[in-house]
C-alpha positions as CSV (number, residue, x, y, z in Angstrom):
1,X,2.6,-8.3,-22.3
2,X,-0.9,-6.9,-24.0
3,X,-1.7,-3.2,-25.5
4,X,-4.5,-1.2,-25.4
5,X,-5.5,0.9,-28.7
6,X,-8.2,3.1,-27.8
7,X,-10.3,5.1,-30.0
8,X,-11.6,8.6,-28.7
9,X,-14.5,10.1,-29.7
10,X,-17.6,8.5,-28.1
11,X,-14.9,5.6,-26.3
12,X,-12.7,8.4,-23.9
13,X,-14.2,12.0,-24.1
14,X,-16.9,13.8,-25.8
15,X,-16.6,17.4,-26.7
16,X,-20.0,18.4,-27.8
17,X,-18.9,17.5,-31.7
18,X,-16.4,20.1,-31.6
19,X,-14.7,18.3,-34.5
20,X,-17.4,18.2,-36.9
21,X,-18.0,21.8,-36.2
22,X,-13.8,22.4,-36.5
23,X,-13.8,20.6,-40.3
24,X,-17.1,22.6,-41.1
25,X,-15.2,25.5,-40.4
26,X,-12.0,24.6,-41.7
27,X,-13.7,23.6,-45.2
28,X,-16.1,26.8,-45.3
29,X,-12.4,28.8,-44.7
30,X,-10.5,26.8,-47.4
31,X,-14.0,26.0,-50.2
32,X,-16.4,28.6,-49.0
33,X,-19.2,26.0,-48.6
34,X,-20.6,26.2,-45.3
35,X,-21.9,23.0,-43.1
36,X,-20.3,20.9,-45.3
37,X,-20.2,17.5,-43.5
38,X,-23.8,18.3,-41.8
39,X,-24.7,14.9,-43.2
40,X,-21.8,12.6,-42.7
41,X,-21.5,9.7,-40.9
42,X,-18.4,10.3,-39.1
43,X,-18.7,7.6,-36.1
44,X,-15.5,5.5,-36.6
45,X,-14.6,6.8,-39.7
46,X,-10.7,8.5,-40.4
47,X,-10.9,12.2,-40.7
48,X,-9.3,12.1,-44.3
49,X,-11.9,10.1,-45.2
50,X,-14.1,12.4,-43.9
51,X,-12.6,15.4,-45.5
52,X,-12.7,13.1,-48.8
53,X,-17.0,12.6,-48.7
54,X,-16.8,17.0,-48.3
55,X,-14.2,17.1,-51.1
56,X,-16.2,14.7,-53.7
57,X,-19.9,16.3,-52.6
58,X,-18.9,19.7,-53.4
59,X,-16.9,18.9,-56.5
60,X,-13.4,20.8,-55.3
61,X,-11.3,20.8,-58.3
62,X,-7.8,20.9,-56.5
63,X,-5.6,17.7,-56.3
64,X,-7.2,15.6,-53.3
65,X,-3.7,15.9,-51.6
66,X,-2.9,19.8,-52.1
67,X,-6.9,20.0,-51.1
68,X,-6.2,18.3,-47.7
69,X,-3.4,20.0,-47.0
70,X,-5.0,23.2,-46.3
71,X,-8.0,22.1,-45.2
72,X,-5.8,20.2,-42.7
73,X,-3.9,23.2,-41.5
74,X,-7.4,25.3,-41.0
75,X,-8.5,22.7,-39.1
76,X,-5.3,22.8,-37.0
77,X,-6.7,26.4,-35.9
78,X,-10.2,25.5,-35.9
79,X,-10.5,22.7,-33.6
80,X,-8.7,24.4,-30.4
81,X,-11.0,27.3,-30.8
82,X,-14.0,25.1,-31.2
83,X,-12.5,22.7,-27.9
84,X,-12.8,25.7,-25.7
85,X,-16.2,26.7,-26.2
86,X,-16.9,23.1,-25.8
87,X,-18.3,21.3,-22.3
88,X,-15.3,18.5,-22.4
89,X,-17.0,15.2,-20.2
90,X,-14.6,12.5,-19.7
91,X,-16.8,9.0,-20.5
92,X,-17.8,6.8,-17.5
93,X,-15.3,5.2,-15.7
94,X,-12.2,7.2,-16.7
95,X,-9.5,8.2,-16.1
96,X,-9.7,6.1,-13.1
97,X,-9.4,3.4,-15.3
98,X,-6.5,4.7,-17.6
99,X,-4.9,5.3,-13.9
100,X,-5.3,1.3,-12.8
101,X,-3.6,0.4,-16.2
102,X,-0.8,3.3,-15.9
103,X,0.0,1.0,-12.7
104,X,0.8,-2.1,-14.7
105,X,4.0,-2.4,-16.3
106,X,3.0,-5.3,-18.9
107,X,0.2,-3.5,-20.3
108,X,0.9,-1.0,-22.9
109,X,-2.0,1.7,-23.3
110,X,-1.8,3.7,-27.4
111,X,-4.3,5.3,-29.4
112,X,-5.9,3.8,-32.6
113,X,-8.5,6.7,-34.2
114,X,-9.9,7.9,-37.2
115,X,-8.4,11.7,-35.6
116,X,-5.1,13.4,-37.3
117,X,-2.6,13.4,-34.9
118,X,-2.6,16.9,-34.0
119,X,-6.5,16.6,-33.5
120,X,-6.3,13.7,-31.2
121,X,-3.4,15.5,-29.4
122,X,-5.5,18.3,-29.0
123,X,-8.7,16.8,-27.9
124,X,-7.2,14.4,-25.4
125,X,-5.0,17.7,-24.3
126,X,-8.4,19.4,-23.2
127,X,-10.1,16.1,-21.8
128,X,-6.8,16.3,-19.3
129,X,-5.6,12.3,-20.2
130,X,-3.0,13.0,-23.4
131,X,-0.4,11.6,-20.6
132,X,-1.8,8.4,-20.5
133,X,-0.8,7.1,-24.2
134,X,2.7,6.1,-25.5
135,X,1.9,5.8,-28.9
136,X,-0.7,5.8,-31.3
137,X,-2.1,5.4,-35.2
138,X,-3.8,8.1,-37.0
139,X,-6.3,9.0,-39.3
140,X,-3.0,10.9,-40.2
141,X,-1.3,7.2,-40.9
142,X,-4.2,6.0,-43.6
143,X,-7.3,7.2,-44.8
144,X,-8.4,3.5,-44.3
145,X,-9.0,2.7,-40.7
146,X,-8.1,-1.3,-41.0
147,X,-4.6,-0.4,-41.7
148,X,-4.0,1.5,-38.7
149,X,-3.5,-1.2,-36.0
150,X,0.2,-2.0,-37.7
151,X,1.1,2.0,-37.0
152,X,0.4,1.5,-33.4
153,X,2.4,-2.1,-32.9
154,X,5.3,-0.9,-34.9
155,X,5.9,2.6,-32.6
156,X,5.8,0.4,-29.8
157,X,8.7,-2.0,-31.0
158,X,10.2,1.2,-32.3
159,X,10.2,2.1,-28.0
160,X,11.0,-1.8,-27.2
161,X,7.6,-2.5,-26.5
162,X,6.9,-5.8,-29.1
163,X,3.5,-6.1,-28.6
164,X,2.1,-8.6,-31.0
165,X,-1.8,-8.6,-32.4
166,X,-2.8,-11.6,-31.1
167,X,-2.0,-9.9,-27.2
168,X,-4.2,-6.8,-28.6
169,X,-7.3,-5.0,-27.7
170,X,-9.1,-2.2,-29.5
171,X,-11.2,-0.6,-27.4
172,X,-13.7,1.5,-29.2
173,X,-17.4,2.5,-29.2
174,X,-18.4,1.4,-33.2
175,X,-18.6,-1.5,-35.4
176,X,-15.3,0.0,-37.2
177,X,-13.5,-0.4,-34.3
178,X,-14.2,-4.3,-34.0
179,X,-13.9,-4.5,-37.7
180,X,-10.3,-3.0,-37.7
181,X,-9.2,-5.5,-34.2
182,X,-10.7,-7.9,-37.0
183,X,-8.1,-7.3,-39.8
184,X,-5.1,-7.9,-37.7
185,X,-5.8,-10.8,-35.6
186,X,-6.3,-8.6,-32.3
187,X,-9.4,-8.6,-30.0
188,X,-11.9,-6.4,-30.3
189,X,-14.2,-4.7,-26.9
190,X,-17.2,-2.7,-28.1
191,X,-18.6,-0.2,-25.3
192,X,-21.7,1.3,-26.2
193,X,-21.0,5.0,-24.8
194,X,-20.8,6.8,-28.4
195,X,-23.5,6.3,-31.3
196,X,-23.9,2.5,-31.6
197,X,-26.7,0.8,-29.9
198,X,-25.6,-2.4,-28.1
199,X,-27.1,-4.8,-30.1
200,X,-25.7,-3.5,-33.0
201,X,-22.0,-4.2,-31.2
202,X,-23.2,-7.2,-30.2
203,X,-23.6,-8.3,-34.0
204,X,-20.4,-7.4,-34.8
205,X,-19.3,-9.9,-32.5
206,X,-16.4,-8.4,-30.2
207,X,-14.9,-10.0,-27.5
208,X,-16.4,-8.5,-25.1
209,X,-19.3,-5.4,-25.2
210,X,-19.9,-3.2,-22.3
211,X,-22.4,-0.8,-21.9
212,X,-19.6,1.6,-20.5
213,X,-16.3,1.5,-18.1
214,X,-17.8,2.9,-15.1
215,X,-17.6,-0.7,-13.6
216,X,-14.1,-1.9,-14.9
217,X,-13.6,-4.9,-13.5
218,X,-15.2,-6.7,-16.7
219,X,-12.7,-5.1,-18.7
220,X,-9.8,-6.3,-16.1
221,X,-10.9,-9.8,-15.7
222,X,-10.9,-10.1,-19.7
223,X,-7.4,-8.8,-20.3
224,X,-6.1,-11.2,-17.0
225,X,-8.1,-13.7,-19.0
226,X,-6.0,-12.9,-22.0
227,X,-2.5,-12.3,-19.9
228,X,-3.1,-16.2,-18.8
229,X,-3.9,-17.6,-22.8
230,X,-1.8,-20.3,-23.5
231,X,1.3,-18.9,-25.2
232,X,1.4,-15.3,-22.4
233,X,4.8,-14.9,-21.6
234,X,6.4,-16.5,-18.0
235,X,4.9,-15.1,-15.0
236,X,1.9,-13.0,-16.4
């Protein structure tokens, strides 16, 4: 048995950075400061931790938590508004791709992203793939991105799926996506279809780095690769 934790932004869709222009929106409505995270580095970062950068740069005097809260809930209203004015492109390859794996019973395909859970329901809503995913881990989960990968195994075992990190792979399109596979003992494939330039993949040392998914029979020969490790159950 092996899962699949994908990230989305920049790995399975893009939307035109819809988001960033959602939580500018969301925080001007809440703070009244306008273009607030303009100059964030968002790429593989956990929207709370996003919202946190906005929240310390601006000096918002509220309690962090009651802070979030409504930001949070203009966001929820922002970001579908913001998703239809947006051109939607699924990333190479997919959803053929998500399709192939859909079609094989011992592989187990969730979400691991820096999103809220409502915001990566609603993006992957408009993209058309939301169907694809059992489970996932939020930016919802933890503000810290490393300690999202046990969110993800433990809803699976919570639907008898007991994945275990050693039988996983984050796919995802930054450094932070290898980094988190890192912290838990899962493997890590880097595909340079958001922000990251290959070679700075490449030094974080994945697995396995693609330049995209249009051709995926790299990705399938690594996870048949993995299905075959010494210690894969009977028969894989």
């Amino acid at each position: 048995m092996l899962c699949i934790l994908w990230d989305i932004d920049g790995t399975l869709m893009s939307s035109q950075g819809a988001g960033t222009k959602a939580m500018n929106d969301a925080f001007e409505a809440c703070f009244g400061v306008a273009n607030a995270f303009d100059d964030v580095a968002m790429s593989g970062c956990t929207d709370p931790w996003i919202f946190r950068q906005g929240y310390d740069r601006h000096r918002v005097t509220e309690p962090f938590e009651t802070a979030l809260a409504r930001f949070d809930a203009e966001y929820r209203a922002a970001l579908p508004r913001r998703l239809a004015s947006a051109k939607i492109t699924l990333k190479p390859g997919l959803p053929a791709l998500l399709d192939t794996l859909a079609g094989r019973p011992e592989i187990g395909s969730g979400l691991l992203t820096g999103n809220f859970e409502h915001g990566a329901e609603t993006k992957l809503r408009a993209a058309g793939i939301w169907q694809y995913f059992e489970v996932g881990a939020y930016g919802s989960d933890d503000e810290d991105r490393n300690r999202l990968l046990p969110h993800a195994l433990r809803r699976f075992r919570e639907r008898g799926r007991p994945f275990e990190p050693a039988r996983t792979v984050v796919i995802g399109d930054t450094t932070r996506d290898v980094a988190c596979a890192r912290a838990h003992g899962a493997k890590a494939v880097a595909v340079a279809t958001g922000g990251h330039r290959m070679e700075d993949l490449r030094a974080s040392r994945p697995d396995l780095a693609l330049s995209s998914l249009a051709d995926p029979a790299p990705l399938l020969a690594f996870l048949d690769r993995l299905a075959k490790a010494p210690g894969a159950p009977a028969g894989r």
